[in-house]
Biopython code that builds the backbone (N, CA, C, O; Angstrom):
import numpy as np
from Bio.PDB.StructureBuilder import StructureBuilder

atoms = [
    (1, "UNK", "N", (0.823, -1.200, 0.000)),
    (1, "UNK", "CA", (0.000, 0.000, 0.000)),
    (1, "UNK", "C", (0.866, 1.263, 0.000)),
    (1, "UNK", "O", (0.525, 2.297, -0.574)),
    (2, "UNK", "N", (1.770, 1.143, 0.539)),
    (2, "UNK", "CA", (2.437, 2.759, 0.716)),
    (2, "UNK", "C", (3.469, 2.400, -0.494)),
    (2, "UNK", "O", (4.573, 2.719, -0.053)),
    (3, "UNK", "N", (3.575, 2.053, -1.380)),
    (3, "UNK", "CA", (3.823, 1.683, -2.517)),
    (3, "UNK", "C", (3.124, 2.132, -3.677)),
    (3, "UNK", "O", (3.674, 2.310, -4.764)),
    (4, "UNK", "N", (2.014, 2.299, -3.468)),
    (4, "UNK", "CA", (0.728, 2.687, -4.459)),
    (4, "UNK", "C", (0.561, 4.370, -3.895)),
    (4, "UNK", "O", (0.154, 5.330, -4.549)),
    (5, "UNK", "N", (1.045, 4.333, -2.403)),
    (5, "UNK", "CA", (0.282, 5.928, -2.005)),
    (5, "UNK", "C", (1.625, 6.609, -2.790)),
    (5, "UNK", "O", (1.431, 7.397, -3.716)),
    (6, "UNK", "N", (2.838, 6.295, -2.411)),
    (6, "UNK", "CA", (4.012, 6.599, -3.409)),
    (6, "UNK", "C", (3.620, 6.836, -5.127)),
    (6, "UNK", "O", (3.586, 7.854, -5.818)),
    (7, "UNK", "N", (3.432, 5.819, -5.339)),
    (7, "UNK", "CA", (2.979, 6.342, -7.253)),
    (7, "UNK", "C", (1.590, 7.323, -7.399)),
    (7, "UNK", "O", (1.346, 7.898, -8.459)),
    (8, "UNK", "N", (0.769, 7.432, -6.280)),
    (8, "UNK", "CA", (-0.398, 8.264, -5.838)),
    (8, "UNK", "C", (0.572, 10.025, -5.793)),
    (8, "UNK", "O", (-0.118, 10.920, -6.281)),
    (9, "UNK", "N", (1.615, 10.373, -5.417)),
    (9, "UNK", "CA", (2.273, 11.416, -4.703)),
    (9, "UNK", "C", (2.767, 11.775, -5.807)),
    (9, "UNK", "O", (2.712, 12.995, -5.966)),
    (10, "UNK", "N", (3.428, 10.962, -6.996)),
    (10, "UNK", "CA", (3.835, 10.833, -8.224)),
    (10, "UNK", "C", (2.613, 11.492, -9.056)),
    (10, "UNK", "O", (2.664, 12.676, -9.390)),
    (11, "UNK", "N", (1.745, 10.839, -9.305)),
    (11, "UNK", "CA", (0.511, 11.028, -10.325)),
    (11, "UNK", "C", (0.225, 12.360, -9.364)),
    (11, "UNK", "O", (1.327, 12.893, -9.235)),
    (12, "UNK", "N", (-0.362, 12.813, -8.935)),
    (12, "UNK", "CA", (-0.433, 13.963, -8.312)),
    (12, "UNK", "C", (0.500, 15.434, -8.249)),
    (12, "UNK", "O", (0.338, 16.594, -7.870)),
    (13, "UNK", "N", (1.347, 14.771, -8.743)),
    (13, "UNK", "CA", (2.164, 16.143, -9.094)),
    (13, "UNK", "C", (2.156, 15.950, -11.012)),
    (13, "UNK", "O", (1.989, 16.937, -11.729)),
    (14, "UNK", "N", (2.277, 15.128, -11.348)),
    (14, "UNK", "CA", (2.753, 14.767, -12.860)),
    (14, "UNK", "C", (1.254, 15.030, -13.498)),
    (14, "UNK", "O", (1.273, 15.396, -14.673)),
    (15, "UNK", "N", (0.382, 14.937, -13.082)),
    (15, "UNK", "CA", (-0.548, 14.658, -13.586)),
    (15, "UNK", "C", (-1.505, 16.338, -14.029)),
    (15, "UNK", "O", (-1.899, 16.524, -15.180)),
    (16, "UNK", "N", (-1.679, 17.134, -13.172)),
    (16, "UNK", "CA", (-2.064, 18.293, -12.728)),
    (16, "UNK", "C", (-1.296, 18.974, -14.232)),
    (16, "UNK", "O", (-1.814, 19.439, -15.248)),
    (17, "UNK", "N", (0.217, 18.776, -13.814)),
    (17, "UNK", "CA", (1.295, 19.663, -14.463)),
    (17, "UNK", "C", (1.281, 19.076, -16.105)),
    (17, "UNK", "O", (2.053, 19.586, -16.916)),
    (18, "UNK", "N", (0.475, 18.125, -16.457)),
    (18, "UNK", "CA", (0.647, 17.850, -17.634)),
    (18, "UNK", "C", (-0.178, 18.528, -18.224)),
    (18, "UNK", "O", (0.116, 18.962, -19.337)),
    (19, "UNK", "N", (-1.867, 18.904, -17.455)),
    (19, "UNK", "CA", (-2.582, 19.599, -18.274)),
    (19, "UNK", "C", (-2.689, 20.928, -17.916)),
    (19, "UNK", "O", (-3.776, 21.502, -17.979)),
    (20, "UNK", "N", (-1.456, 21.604, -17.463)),
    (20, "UNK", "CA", (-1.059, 23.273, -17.070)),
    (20, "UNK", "C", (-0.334, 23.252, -18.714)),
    (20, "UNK", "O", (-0.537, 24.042, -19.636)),
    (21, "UNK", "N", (0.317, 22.376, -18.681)),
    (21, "UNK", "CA", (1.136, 22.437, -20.170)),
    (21, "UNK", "C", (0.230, 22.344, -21.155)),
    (21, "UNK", "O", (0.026, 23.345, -21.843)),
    (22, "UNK", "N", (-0.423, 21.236, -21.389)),
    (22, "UNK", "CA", (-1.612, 21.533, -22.579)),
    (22, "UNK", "C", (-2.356, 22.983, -22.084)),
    (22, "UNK", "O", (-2.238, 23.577, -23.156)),
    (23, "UNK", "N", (-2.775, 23.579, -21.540)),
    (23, "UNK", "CA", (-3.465, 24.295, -21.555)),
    (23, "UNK", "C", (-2.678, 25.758, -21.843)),
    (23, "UNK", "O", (-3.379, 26.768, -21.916)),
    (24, "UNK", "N", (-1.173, 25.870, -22.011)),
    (24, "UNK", "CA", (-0.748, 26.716, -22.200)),
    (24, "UNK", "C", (-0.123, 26.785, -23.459)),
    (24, "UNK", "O", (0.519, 27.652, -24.052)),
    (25, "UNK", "N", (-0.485, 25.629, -23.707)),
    (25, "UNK", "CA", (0.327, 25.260, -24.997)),
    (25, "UNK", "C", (-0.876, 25.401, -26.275)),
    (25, "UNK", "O", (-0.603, 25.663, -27.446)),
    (26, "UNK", "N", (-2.370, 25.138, -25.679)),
    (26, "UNK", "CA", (-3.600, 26.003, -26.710)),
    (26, "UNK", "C", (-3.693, 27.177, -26.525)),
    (26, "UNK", "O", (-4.420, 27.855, -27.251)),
    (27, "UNK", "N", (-2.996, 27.707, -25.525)),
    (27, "UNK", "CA", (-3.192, 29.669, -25.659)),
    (27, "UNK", "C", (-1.695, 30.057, -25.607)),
    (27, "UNK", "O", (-1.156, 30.511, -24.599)),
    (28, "UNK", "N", (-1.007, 29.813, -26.918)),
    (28, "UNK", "CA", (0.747, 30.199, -27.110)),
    (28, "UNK", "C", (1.598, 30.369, -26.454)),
    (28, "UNK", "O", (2.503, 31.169, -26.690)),
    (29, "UNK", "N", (1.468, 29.353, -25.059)),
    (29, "UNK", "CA", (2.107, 29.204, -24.015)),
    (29, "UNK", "C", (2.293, 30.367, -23.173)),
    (29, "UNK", "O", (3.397, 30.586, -22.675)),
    (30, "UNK", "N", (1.184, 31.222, -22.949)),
    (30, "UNK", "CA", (0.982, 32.443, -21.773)),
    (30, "UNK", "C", (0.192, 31.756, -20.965)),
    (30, "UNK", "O", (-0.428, 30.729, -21.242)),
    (31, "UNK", "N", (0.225, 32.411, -19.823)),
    (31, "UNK", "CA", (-0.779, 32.079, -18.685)),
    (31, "UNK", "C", (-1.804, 33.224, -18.446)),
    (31, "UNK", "O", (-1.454, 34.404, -18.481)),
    (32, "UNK", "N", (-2.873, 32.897, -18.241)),
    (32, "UNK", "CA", (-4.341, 34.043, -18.155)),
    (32, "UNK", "C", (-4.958, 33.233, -17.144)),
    (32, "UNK", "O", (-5.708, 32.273, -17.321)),
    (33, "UNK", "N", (-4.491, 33.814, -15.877)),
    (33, "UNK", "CA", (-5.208, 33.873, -14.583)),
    (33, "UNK", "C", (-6.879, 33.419, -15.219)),
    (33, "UNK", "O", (-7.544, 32.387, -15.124)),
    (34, "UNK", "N", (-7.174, 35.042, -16.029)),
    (34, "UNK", "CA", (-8.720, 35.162, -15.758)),
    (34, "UNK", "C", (-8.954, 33.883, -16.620)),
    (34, "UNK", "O", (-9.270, 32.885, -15.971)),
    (35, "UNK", "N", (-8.862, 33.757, -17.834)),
    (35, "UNK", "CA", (-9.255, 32.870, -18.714)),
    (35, "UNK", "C", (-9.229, 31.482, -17.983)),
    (35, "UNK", "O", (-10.319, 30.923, -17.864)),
    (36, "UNK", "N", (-8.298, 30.960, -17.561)),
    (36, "UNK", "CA", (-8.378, 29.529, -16.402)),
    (36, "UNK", "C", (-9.199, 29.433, -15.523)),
    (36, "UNK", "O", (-9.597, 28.324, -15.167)),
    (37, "UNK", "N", (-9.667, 30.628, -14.942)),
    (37, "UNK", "CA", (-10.927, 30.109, -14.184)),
    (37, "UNK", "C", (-12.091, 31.005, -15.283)),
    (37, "UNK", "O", (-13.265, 30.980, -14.914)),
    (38, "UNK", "N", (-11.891, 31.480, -16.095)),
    (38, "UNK", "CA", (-13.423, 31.725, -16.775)),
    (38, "UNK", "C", (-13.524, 29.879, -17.753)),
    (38, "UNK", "O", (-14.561, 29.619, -18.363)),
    (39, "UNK", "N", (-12.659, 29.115, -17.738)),
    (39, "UNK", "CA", (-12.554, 27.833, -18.516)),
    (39, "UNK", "C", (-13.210, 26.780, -17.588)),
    (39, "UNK", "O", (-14.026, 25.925, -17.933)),
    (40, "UNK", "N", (-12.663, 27.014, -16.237)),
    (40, "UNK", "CA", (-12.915, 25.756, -14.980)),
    (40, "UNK", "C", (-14.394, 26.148, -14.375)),
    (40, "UNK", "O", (-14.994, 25.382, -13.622)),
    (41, "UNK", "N", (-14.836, 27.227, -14.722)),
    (41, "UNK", "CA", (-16.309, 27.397, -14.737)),
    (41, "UNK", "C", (-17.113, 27.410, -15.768)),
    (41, "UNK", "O", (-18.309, 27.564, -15.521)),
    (42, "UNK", "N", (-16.860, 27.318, -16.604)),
    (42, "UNK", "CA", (-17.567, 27.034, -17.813)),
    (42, "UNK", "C", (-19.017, 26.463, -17.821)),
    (42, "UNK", "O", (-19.990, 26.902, -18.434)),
    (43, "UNK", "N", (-18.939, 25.458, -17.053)),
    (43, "UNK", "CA", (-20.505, 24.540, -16.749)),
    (43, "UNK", "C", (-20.657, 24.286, -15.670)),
    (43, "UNK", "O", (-19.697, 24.246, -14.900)),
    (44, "UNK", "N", (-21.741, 24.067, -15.330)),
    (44, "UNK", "CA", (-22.183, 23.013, -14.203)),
    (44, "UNK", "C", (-21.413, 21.790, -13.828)),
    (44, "UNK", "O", (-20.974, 21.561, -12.701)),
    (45, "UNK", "N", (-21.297, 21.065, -14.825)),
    (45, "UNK", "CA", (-20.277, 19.751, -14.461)),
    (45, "UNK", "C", (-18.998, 20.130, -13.865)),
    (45, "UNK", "O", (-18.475, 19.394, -13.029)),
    (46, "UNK", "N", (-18.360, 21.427, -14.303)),
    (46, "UNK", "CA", (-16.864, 21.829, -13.880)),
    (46, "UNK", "C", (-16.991, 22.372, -12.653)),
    (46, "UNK", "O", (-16.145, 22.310, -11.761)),
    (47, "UNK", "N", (-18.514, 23.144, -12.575)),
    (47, "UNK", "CA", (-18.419, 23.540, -10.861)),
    (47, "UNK", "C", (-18.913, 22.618, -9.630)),
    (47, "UNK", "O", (-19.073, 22.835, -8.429)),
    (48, "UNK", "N", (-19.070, 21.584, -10.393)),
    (48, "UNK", "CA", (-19.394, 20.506, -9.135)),
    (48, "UNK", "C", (-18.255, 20.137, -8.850)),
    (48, "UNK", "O", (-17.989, 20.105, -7.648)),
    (49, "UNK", "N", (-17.250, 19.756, -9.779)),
    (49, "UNK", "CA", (-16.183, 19.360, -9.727)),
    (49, "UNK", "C", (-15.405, 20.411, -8.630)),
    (49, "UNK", "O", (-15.008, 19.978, -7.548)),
    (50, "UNK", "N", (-15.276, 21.467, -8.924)),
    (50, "UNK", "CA", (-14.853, 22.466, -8.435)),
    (50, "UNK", "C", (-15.399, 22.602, -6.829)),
    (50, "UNK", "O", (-14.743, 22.863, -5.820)),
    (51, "UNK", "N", (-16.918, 22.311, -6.988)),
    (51, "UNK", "CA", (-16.422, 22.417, -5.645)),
    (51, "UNK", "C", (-16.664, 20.981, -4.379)),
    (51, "UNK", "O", (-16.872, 21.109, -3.172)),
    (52, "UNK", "N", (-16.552, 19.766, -5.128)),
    (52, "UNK", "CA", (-16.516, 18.677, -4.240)),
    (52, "UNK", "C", (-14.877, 19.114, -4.389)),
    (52, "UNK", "O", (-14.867, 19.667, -3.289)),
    (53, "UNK", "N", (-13.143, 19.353, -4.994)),
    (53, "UNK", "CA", (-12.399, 19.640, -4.412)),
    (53, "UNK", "C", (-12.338, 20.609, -3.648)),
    (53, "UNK", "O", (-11.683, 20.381, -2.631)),
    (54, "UNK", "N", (-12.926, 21.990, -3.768)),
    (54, "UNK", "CA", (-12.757, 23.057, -2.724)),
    (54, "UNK", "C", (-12.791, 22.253, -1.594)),
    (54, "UNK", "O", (-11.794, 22.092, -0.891)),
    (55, "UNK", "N", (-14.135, 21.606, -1.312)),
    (55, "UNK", "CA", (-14.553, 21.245, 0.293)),
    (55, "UNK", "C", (-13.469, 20.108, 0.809)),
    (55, "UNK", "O", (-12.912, 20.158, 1.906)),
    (56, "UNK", "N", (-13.253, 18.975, -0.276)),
    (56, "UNK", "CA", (-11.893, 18.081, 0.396)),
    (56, "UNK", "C", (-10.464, 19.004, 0.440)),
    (56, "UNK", "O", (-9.433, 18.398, 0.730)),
    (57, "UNK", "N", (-10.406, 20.103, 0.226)),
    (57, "UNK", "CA", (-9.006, 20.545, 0.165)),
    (57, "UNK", "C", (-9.381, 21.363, 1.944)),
    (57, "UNK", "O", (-9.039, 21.258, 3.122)),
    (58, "UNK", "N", (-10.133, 22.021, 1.212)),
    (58, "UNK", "CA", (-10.422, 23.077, 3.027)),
    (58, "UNK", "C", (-10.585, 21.374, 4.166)),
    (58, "UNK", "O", (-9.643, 20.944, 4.831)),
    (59, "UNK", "N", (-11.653, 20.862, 4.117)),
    (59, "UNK", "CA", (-11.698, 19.649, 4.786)),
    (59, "UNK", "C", (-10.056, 19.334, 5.465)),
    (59, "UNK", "O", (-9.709, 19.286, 6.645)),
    (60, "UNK", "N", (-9.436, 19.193, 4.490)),
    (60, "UNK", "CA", (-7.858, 18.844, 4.991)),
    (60, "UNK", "C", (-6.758, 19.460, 5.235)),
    (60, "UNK", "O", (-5.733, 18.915, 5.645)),
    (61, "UNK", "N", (-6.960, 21.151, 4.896)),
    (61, "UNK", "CA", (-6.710, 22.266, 5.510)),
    (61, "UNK", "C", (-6.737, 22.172, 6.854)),
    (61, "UNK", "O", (-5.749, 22.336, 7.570)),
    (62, "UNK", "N", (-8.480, 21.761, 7.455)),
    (62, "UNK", "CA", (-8.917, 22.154, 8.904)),
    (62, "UNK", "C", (-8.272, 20.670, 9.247)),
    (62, "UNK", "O", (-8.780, 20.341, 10.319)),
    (63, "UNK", "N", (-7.669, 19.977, 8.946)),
    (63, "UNK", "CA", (-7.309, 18.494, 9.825)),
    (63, "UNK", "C", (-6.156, 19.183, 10.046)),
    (63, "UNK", "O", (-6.129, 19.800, 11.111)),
    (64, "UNK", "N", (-4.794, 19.286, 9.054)),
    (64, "UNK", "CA", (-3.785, 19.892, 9.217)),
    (64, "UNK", "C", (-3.602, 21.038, 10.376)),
    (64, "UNK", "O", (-2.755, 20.957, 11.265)),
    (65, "UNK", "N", (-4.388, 21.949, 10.248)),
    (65, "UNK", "CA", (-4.455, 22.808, 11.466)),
    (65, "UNK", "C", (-4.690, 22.621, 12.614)),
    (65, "UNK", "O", (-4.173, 23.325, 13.482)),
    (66, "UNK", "N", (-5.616, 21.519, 12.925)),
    (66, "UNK", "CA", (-6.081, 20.793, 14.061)),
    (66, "UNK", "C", (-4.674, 20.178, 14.774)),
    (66, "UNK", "O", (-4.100, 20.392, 15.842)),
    (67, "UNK", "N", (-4.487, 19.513, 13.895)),
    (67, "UNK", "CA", (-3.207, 18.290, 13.978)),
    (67, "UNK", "C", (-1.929, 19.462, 14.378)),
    (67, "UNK", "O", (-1.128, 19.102, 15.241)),
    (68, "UNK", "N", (-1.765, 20.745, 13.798)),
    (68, "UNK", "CA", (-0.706, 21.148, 14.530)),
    (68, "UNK", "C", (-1.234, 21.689, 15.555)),
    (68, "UNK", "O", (-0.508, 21.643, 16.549)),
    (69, "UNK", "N", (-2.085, 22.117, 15.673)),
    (69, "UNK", "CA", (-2.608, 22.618, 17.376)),
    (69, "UNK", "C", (-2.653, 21.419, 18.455)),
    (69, "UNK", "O", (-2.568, 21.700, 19.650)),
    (70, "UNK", "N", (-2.769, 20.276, 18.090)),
    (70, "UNK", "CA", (-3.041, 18.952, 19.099)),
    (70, "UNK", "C", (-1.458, 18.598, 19.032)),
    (70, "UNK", "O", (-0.992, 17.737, 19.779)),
    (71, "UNK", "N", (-0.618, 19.338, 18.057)),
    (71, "UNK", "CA", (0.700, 18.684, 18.148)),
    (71, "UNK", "C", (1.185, 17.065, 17.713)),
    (71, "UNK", "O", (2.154, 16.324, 17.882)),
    (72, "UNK", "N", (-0.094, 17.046, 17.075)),
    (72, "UNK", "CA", (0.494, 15.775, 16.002)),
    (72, "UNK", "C", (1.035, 15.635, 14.969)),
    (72, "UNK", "O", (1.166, 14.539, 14.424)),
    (73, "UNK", "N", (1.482, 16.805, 14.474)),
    (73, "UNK", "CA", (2.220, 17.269, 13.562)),
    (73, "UNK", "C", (3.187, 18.483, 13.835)),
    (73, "UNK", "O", (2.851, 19.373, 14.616)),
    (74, "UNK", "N", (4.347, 18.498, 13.201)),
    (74, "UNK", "CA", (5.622, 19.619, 13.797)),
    (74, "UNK", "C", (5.200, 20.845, 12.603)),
    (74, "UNK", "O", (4.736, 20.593, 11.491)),
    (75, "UNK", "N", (5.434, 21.945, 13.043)),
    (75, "UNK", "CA", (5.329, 23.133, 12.086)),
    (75, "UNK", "C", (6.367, 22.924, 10.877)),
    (75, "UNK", "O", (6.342, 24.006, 10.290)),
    (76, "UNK", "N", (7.064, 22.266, 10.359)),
    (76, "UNK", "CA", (7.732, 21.527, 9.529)),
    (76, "UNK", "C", (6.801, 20.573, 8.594)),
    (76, "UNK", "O", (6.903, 20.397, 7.380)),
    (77, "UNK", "N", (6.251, 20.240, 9.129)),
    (77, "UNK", "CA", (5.509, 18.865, 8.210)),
    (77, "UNK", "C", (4.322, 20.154, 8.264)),
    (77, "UNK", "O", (4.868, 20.662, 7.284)),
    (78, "UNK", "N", (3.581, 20.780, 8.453)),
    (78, "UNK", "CA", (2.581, 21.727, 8.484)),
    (78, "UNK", "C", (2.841, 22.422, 7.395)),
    (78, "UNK", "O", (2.039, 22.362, 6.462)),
    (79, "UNK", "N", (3.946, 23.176, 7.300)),
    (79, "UNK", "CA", (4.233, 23.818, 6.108)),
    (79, "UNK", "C", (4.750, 23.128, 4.975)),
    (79, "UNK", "O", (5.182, 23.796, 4.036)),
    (80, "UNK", "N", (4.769, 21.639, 4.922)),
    (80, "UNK", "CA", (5.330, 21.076, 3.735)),
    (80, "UNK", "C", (3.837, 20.185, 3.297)),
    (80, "UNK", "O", (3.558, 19.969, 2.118)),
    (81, "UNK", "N", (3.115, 19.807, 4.249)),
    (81, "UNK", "CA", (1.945, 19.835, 3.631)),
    (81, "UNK", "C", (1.195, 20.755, 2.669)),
    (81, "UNK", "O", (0.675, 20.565, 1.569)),
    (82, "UNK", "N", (1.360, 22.167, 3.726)),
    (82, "UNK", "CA", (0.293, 23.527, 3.205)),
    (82, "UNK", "C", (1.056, 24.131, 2.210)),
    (82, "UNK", "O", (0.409, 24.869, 1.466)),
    (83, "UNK", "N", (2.797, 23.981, 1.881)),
    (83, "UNK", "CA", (3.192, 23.884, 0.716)),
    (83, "UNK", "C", (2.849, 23.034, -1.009)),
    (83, "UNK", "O", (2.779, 23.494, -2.148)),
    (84, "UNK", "N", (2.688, 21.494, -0.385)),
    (84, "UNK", "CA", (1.452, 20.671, -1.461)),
    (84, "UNK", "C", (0.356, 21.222, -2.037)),
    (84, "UNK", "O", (0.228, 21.343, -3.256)),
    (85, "UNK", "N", (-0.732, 21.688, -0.934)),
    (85, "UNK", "CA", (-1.994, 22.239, -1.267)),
    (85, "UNK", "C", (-1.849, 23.051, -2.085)),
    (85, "UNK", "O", (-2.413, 22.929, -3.172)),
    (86, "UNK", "N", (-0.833, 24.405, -1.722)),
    (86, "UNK", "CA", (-1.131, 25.487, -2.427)),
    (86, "UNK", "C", (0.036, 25.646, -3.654)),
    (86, "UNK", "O", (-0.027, 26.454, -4.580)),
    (87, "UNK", "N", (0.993, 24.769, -3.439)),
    (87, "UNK", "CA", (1.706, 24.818, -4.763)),
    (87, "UNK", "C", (1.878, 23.790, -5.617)),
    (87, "UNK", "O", (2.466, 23.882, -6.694)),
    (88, "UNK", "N", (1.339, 22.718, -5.132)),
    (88, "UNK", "CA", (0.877, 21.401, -6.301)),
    (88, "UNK", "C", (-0.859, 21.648, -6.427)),
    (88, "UNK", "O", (-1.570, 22.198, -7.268)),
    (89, "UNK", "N", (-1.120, 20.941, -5.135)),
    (89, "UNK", "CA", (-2.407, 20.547, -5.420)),
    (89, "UNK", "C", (-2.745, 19.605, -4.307)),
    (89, "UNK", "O", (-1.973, 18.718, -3.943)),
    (90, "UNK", "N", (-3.899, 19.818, -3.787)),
    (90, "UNK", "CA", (-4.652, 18.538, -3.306)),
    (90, "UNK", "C", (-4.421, 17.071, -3.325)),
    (90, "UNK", "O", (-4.674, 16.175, -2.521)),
    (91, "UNK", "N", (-3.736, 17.114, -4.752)),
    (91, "UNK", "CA", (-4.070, 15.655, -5.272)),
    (91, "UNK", "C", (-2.426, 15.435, -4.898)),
    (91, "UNK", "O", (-2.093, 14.293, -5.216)),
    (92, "UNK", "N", (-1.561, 16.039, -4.443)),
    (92, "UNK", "CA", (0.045, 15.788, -4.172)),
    (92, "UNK", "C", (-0.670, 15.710, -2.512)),
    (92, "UNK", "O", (-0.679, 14.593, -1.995)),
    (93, "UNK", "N", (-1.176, 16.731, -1.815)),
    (93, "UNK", "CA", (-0.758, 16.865, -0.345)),
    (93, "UNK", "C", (-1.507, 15.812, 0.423)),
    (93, "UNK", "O", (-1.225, 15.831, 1.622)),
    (94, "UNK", "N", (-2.364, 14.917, 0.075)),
    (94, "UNK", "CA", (-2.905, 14.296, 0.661)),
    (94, "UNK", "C", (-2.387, 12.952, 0.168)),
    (94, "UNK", "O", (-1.825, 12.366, 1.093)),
    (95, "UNK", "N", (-2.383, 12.457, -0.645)),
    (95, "UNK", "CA", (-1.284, 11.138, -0.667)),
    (95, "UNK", "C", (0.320, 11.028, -0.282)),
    (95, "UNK", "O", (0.861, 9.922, -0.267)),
    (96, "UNK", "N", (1.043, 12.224, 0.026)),
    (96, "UNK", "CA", (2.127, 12.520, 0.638)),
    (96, "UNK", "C", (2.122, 12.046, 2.257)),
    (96, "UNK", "O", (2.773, 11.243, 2.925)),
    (97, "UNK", "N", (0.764, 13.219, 2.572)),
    (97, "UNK", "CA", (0.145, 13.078, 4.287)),
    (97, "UNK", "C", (0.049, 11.270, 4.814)),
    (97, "UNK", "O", (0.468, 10.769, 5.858)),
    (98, "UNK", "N", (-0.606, 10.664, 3.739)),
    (98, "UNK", "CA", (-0.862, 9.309, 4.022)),
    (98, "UNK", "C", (0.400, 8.355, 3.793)),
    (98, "UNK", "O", (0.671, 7.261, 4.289)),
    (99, "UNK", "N", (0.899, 8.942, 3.111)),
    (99, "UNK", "CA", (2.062, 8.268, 3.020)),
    (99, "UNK", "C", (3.534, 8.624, 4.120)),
    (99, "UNK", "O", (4.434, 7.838, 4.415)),
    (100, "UNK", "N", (3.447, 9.374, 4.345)),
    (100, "UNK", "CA", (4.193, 9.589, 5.309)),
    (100, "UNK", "C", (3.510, 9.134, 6.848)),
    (100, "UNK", "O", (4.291, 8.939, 7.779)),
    (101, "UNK", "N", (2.361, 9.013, 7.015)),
    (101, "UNK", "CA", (1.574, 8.138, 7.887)),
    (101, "UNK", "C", (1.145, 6.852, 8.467)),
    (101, "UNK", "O", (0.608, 6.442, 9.496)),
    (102, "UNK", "N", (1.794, 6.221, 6.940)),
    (102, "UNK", "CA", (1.116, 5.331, 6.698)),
    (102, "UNK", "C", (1.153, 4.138, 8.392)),
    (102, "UNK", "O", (0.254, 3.424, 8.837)),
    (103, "UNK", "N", (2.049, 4.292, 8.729)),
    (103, "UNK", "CA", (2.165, 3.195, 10.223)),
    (103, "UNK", "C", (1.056, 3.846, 10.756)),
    (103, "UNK", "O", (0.892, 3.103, 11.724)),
    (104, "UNK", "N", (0.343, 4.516, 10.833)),
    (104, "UNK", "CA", (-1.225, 5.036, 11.952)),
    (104, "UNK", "C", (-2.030, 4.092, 11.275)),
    (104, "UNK", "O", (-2.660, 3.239, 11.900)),
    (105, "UNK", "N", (-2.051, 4.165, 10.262)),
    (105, "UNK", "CA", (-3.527, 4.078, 9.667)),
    (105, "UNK", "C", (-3.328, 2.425, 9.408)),
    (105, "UNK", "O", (-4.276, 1.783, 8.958)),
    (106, "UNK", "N", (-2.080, 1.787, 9.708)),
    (106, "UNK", "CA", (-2.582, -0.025, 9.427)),
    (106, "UNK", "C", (-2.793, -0.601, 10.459)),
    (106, "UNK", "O", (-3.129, -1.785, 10.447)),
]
sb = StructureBuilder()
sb.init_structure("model")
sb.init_model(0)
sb.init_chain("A")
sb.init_seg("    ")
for serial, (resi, resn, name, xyz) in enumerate(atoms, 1):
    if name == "N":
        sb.init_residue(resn, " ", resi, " ")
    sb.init_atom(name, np.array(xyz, "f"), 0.0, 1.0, " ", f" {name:<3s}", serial, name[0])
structure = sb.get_structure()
């Protein structure tokens, strides 16, 4: 299992960053803040999407914060988590978290 959360931590960074590249690579490789989220809202389907991650990202925001206030986590691992979230993604900081965990949770 922490074998799979490993290629999970992998796909989560690789994965995100592949379609930052396609997507910059259909608008002549600039970046447009506005246009990326006038794209990720586009429909209904994209804002559900949008926001079942908002709520698991905040969701694991408020664990992280918890966890350093209860001191189950060092302000070190706090900021290399809340580094994931906000400079990968969700999909890096939470298979990292579990994986670096993984002895709790078997």
């Amino acid at each position: 299992m922490k074998r799979l959360l490993l290629l999970f931590c992998l796909l989560g960074v690789a994965w995100p960053y592949y379609h930052i590249i396609l997507f910059m690579e259909a608008n002549d490789w600039s970046w447009s803040t506005a246009l990326f989220f006038e794209q990720i809202n586009a429909n209904e389907g994209m804002k559900i999407l949008n926001a079942d991650l908002t709520v698991a990202a905040t969701t694991f925001l408020a664990l992280l914060i918890y966890l350093l206030i209860k001191k189950s986590i060092t302000s070190i691992q706090f900021f290399k988590y809340l580094g994931a979230l906000f400079l990968v993604g969700f999909s890096l900081a939470l298979p990292l978290y579990l994986y670096e965990h993984y002895e709790r949770f078997k």
